[in-house]
C-alpha positions as CSV (number, residue, x, y, z in Angstrom):
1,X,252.7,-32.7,55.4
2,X,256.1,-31.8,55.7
3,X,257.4,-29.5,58.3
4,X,260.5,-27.1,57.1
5,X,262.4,-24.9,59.4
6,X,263.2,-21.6,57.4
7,X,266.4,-20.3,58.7
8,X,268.1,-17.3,58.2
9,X,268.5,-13.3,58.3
10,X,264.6,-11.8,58.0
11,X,264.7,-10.2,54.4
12,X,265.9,-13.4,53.4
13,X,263.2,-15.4,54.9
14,X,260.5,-13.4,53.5
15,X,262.1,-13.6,50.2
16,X,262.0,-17.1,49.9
17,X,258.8,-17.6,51.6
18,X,257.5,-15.3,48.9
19,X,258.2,-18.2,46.1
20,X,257.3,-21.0,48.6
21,X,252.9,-20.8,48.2
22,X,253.2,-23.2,45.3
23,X,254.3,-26.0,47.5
24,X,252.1,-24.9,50.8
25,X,250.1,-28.7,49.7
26,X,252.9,-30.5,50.7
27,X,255.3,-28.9,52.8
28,X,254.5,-26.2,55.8
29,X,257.5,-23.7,56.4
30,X,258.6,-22.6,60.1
31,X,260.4,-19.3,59.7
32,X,263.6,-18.9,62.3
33,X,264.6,-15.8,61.9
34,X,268.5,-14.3,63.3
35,X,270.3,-11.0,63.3
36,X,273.8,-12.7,63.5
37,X,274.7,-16.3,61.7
38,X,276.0,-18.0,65.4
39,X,272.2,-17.6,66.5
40,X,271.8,-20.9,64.2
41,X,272.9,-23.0,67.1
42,X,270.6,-22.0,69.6
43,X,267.8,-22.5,66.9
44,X,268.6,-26.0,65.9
45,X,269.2,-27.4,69.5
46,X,265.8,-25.9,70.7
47,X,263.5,-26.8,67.2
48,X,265.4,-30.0,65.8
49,X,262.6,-32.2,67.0
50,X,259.8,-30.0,65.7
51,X,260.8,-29.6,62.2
52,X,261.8,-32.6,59.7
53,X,264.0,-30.7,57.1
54,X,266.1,-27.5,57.5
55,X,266.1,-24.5,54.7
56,X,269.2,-22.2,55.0
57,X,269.3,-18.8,53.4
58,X,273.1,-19.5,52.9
59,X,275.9,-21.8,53.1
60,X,276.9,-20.3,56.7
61,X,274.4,-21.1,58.4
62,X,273.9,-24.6,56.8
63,X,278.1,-25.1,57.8
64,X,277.4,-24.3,61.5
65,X,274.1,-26.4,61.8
66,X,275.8,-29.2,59.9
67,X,278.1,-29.2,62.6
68,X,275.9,-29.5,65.2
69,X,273.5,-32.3,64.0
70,X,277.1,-34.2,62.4
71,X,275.0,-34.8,59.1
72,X,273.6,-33.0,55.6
73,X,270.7,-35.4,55.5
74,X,268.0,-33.2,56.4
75,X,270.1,-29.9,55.5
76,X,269.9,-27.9,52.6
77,X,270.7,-24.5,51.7
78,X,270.6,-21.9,49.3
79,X,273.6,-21.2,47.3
80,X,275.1,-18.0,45.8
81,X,275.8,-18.4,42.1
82,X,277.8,-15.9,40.1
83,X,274.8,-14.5,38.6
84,X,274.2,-13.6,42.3
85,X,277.4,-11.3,42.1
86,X,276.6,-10.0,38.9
87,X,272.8,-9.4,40.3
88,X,274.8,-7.1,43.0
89,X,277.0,-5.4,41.0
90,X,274.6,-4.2,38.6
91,X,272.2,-2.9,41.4
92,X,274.4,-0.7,43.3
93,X,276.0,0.6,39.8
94,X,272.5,1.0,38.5
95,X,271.5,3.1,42.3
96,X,274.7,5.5,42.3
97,X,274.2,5.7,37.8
98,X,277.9,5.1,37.7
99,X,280.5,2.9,36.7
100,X,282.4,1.3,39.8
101,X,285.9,0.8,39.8
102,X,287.0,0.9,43.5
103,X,285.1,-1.8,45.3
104,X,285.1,-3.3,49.0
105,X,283.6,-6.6,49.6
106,X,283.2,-9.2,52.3
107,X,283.5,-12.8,51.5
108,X,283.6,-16.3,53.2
109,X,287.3,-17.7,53.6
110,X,285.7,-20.7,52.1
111,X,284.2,-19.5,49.0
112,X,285.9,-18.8,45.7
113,X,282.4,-17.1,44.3
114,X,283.8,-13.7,43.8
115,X,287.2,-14.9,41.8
116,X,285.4,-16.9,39.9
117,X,282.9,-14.2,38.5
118,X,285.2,-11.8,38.1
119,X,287.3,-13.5,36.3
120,X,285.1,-13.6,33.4
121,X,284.6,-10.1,33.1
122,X,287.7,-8.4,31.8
123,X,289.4,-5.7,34.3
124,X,286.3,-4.7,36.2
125,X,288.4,-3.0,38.6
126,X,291.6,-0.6,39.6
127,X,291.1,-1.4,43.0
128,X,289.5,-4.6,44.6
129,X,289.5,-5.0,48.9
130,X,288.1,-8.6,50.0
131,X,288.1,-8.7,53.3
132,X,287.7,-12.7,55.0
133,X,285.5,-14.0,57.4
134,X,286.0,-17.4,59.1
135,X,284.3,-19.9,61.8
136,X,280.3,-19.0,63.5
137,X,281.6,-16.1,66.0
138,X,282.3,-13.1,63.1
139,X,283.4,-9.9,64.4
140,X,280.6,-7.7,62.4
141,X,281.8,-4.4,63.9
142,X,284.8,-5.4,62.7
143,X,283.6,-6.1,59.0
144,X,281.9,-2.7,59.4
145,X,284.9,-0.4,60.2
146,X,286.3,-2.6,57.6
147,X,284.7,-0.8,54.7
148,X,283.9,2.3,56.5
149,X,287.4,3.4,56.5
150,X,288.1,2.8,53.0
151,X,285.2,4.9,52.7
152,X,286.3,7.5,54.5
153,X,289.8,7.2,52.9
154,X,287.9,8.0,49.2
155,X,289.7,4.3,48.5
156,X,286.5,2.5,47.6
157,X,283.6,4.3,45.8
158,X,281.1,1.4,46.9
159,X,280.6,-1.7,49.2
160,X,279.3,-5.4,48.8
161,X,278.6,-7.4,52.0
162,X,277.0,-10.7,52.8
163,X,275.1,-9.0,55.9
164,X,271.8,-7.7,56.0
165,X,273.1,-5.7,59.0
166,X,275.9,-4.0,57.7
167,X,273.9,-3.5,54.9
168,X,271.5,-1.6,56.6
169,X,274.4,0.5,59.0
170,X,276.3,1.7,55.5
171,X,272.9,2.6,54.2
172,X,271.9,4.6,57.0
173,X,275.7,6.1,56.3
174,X,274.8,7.0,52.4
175,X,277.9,5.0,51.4
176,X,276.6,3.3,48.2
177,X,276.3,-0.7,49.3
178,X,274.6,-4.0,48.1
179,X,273.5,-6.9,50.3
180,X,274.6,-9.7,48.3
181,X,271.5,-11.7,48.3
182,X,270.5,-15.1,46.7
183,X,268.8,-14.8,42.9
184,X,265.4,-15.9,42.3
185,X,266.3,-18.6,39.8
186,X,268.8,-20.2,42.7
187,X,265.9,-19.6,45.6
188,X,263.2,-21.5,43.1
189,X,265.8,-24.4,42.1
190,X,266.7,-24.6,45.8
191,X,262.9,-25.4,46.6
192,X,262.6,-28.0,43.9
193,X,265.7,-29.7,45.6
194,X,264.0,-29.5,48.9
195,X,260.7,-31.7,47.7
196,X,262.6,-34.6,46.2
197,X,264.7,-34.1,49.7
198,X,261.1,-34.2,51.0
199,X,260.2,-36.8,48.8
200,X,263.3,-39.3,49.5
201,X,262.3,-38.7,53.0
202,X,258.5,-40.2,52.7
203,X,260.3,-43.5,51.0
204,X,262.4,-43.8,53.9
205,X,259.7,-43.2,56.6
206,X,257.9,-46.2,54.7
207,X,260.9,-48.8,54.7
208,X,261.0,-50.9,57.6
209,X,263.5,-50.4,60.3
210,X,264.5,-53.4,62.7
211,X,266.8,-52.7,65.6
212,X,268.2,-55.9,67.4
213,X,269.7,-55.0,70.9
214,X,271.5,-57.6,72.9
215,X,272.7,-57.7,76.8
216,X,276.0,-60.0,75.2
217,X,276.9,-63.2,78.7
218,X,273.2,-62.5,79.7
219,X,273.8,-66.3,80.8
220,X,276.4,-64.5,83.5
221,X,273.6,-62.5,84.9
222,X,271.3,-64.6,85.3
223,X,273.9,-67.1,87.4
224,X,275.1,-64.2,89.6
225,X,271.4,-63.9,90.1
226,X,270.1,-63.8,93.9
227,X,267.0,-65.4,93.5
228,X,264.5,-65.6,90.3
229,X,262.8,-62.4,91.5
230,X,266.2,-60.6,91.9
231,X,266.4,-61.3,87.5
232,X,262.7,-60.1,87.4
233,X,263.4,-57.1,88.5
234,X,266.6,-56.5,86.2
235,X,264.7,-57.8,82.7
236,X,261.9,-55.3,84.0
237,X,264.5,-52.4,84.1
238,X,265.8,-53.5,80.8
239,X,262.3,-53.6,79.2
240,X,261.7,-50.3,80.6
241,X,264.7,-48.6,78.8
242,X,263.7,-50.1,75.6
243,X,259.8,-49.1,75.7
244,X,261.1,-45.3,76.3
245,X,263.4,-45.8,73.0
246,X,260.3,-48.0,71.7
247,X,257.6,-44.9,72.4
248,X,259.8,-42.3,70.7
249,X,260.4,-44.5,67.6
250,X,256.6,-45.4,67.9
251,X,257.6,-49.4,67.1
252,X,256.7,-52.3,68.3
253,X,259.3,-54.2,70.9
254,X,259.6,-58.1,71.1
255,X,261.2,-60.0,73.4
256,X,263.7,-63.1,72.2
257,X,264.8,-64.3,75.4
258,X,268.1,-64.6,76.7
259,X,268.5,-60.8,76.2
260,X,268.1,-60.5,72.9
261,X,265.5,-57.9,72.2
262,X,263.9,-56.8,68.4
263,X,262.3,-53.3,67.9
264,X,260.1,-52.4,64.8
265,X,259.8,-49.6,63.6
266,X,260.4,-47.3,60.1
267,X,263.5,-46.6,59.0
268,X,262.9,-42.7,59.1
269,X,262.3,-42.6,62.8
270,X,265.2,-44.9,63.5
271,X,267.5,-42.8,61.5
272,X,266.5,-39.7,63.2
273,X,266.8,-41.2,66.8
274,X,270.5,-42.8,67.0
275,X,271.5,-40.0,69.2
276,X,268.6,-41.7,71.8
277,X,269.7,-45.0,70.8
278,X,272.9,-44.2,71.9
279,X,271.8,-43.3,75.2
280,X,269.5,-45.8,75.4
281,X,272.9,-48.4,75.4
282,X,274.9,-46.5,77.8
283,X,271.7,-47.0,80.8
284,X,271.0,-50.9,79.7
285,X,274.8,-51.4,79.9
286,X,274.6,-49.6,83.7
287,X,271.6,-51.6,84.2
288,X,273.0,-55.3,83.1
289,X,276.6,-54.3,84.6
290,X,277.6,-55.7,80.9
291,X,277.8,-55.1,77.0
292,X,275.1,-54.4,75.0
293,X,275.0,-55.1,71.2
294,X,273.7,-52.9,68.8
295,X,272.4,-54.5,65.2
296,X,270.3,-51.9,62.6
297,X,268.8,-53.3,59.3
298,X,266.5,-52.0,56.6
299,X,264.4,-53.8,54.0
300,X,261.4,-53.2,51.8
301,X,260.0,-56.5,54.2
302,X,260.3,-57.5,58.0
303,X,262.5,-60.6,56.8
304,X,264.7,-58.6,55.1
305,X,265.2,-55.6,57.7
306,X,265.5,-58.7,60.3
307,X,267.9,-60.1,58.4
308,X,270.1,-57.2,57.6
309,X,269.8,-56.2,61.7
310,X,271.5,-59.9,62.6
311,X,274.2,-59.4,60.1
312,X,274.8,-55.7,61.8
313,X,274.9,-57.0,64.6
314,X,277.9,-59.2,64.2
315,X,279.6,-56.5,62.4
316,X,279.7,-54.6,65.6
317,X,280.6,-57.7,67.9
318,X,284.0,-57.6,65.9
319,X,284.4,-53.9,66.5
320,X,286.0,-53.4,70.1
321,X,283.5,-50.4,70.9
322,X,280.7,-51.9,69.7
323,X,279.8,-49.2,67.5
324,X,276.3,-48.8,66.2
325,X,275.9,-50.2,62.4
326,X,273.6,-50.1,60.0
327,X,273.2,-52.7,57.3
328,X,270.6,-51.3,54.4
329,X,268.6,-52.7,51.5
330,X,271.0,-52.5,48.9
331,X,273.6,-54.1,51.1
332,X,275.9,-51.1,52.0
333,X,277.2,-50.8,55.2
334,X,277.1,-47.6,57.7
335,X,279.8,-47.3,60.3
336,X,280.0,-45.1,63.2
337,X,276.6,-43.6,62.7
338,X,275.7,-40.3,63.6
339,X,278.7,-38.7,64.5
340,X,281.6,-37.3,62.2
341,X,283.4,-40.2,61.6
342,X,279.9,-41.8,59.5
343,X,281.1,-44.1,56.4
344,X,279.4,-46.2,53.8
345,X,281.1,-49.2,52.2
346,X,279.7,-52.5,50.5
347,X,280.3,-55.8,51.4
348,X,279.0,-57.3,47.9
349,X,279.9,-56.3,44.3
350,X,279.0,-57.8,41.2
351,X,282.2,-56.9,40.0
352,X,283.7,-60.2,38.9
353,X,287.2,-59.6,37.7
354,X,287.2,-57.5,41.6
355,X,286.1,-60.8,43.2
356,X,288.5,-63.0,41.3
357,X,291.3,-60.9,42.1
358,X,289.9,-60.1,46.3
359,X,289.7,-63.9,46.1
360,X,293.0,-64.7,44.8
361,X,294.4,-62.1,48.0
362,X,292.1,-64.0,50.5
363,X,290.5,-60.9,51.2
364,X,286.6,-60.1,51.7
365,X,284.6,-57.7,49.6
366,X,283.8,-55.9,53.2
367,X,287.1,-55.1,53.8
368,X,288.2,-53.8,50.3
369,X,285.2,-51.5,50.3
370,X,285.9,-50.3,54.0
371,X,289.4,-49.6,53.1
372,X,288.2,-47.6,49.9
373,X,285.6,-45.6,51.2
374,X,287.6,-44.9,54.6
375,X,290.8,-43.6,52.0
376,X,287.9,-41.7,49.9
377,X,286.5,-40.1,52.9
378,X,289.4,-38.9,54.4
379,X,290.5,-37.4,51.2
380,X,293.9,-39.0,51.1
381,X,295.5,-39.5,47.6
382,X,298.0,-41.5,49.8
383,X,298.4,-43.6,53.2
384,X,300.9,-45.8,55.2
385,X,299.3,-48.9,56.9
386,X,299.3,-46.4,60.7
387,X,296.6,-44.3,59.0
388,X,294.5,-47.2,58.0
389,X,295.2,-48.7,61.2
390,X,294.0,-45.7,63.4
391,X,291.4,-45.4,61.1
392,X,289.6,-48.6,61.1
393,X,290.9,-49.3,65.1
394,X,292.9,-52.2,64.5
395,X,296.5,-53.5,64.8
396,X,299.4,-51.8,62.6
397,X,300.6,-55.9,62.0
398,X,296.7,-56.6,60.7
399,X,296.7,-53.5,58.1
400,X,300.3,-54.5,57.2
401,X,298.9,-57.9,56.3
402,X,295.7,-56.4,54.2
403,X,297.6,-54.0,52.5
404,X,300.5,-56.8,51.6
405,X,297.6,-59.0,50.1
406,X,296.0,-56.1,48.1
407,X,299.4,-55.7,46.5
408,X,299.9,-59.2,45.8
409,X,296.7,-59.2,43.5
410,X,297.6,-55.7,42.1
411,X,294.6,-53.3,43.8
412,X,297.3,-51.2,45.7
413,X,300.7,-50.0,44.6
414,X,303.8,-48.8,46.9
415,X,304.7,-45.2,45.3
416,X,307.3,-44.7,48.5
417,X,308.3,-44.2,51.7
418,X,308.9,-41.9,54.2
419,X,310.8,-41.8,57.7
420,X,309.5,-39.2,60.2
421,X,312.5,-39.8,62.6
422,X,315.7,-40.8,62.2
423,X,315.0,-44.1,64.3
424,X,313.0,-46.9,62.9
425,X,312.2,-48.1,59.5
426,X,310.7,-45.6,57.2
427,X,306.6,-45.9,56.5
428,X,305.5,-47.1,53.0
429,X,303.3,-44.8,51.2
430,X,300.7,-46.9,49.2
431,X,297.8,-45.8,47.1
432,X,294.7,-47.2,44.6
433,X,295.7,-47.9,41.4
């Protein structure tokens, strides 16, 4: 069974846990509940490990706890529709039995939800306040006064606000005022989402993970070696880093020799400890007093996920940080998992008239892909050969090469330039055609 951290403001929580008995076979719920959204952090960091999927009442909560665990995979949250704002309006209309036309609400600096609702209703209002909110430390009091003085002022004749608090301060005020709270049809979609999350998640637990870890020159240490016991000692240290990483990822750890070491495990638990992984490099490169390679692979078989780990592994080799890459099943690459940075790109394609042209350029499939995810990622609808090359930490001369041979075969275009000094030549700008 499935264990689900519930987070958000109480009302909320036992709203949704009200709808959530019908999947009580497969998932258990873990209600968090906070008075203020920034609460979310101090949540996450002490429950992460106890739960295996977060449930957010809201997008603000899910924003700041994406931010803390630098991935979506085992977020989701609950989002407000228009029918949500129209759910509100006709509640605090329907409570005061009249028609509104001087309104104060409270909105997200990121969320176009009220514009978009109103628009299709036609003039709702003679006078419409918003006031913005931004970031995990909100200023409530100030959200409060906020619409309390356009109270006072007679220049609203009602409030909407995204805070069960407020809600509950302007209530105990008599100033008419509607918590704008998730609808039941988005609560009982959301948990439909959350068991194919759920299920996705069980498929994943049951592919294999391999992770190959190599001390790189072991052949140095074991010349600079005092004596054979003096090397015992240092392979035991090693092996005793790795069966701590080993325990938690409850695999099995094989020794290669010349250290080189395999783990197996499941490609759930591997994903869901690179943060230990991580740390688990940083004390065998202390411990060797040299580099240590990283290599991840999944497959549906051991041969497969070995496979994918070895061709990982000399991904990384050719990065100059050694960064921790993943190689999966389908043959997509991940690069710089875990932390913000985190892209996917192929290295095959069954695109021939791509190959025939990538051929023609003398340039791999890898690169192409890593180019065209990194320009998707970043959002760019342009770049100059510096971005690419801070980017994807390589030489300006190397990505003005790539991006030469990409024009050649006709996958890039130069739209321009531009000069950001008056020294030097100016920067092409390129772009996909």
């Amino acid at each position: 069974m499935y264990r689900i951290g519930l987070v958000g403001p109480e009302w909320s929580i036992e709203r949704i846990l009200s709808f959530s008995k019908e999947y009580e076979h497969e998932m258990k719920f873990f209600p968090f509940a906070y008075e203020e959204p920034v609460e979310t952090k101090d949540i996450l960091k002490k429950h992460d490990q106890d739960v295996d999927v977060w449930l957010f009442s809201g997008q603000l909560p899910y924003n700041i706890a994406k931010k803390i665990l630098h991935s979506s995979e085992k977020l989701l949250y609950i989002p407000h529709t228009e029918a949500t704002v129209y759910k509100s309006l006709l509640n605090i209309m329907y409570h005061t039995s009249k028609l509104i036309r001087q309104l104060s609400v409270d909105m997200p600096m990121y969320s176009n939800l009220l514009e978009d609702a109103l628009e299709q209703l036609s003039n709702p209002f003679d006078q419409l306040y918003i006031k913005r909110f931004e970031g995990e430390e909100i200023n409530l009091e100030e959200i409060l006064q906020f619409h309390l003085e356009l109270w006072e002022a007679n220049e609203t004749e009602g409030v909407l606000t995204n805070f069960p608090t407020i809600f509950q301060e302007l209530k105990k005020r008599e100033v008419p005022v509607e918590w704008i709270s998730t609808s039941r049809v988005d609560i009982r979609q959301t948990l439909k989402l959350l068991t194919e999350k759920v299920k996705g998640l069980y498929f994943k637990d049951s592919q294999i993970g391999v992770e190959l870890i190599e001390i790189e020159n072991f052949e140095e240490i074991i010349k600079k070696a005092k004596s054979p016991y003096h090397l015992q000692h240092i392979e035991l240290r090693i092996k005793n880093v790795l069966l701590t990483l080993c325990e938690q990822l409850n695999g099995s750890l094989i020794e290669k020799g010349y250290g080189k070491y395999l783990i197996y495990s499941s490609r759930g638990a591997i994903e869901r400890e690179i943060k230990l992984l991580e740390n688990t490099v940083e004390q065998l490169s202390l411990e060797s007093d040299s580099k240590v390679s990283v290599g991840i692979g999944f497959g549906e078989t051991v041969f497969s996920a070995e496979k994918h780990a070895i061709e990982s592994i000399q991904q990384s080799k050719e990065t100059n940080n050694r960064k921790i890459i993943i190689v999966q099943e389908n043959g997509e690459i991940i690069e710089s998992v875990g932390r913000e940075e985190e892209f996917t790109y192929a290295y095959r394609t069954d695109d021939q008239e791509l190959l025939q042209k990538l051929k023609l350029g003398n340039i791999s499939v890898k690169t192409f892909h890593k180019i065209q995810n990194l320009v998707k990622r970043m959002g760019w609808s342009d770049f100059t050969t510096k971005n690419l090359a801070e980017q994807l930490n390589m030489t300006e001369r190397n990505a003005r090469r790539i991006v030469a041979d990409l024009c050649e075969v006709e996958l890039l275009e130069c739209i321009g330039e531009e000069s950001l000094s008056f020294r030097g030549r100016p920067s092409k700008i390129y772009r996909f055609k």
